[in-house]
C-alpha positions as CSV (number, residue, x, y, z in Angstrom):
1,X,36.4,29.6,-41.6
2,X,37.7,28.9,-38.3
3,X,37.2,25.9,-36.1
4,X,36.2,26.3,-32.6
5,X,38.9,24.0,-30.9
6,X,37.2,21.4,-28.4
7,X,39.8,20.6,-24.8
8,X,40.4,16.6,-25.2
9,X,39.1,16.3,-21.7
10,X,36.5,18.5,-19.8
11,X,38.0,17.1,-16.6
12,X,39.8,19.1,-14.1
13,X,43.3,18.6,-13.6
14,X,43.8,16.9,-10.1
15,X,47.2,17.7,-8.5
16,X,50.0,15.1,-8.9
17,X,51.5,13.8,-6.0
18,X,54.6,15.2,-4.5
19,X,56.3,11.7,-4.9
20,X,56.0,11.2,-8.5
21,X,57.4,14.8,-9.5
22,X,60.1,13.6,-7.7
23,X,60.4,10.2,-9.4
24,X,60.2,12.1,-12.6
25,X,63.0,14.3,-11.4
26,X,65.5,11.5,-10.0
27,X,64.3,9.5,-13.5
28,X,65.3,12.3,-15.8
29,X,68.6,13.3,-13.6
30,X,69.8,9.7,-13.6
31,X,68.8,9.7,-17.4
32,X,70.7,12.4,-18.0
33,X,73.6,11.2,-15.7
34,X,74.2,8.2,-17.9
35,X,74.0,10.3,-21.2
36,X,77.2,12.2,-20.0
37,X,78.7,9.1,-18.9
38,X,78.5,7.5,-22.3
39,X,79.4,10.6,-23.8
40,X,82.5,10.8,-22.0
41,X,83.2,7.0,-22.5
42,X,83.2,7.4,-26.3
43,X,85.4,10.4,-25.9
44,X,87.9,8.2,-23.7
45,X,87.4,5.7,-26.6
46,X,88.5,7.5,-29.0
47,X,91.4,9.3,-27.5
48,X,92.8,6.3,-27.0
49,X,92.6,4.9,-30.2
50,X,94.2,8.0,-31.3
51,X,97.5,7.5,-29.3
52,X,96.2,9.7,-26.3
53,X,97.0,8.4,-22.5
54,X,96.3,10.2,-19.5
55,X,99.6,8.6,-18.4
């Protein structure tokens, strides 16, 4: 009735180096940087179009 699930690999996990968790982490921080940035770009955008000025 129920199938006996099989691992994909039957290789233990070696440990990652400390330098590519932190590539990952600057990667995804500067990823996540440039989201807000166009974010707030658009927003910027679209406040001016509306009449809006910071000045």
């Amino acid at each position: 009735m129920f199938k006996k699930t099989v691992p994909i690999s039957t290789k233990p996990s070696t440990p990652v180096p400390w330098w590519k968790k932190l590539g990952w982490l600057v990667l995804i921080w500067c990823g996540s940087v440039l989201a807000l940035l166009a974010v707030s770009m658009l927003f910027r955008m679209l406040m001016t179009a509306a009449g809006m000025k910071s000045h």
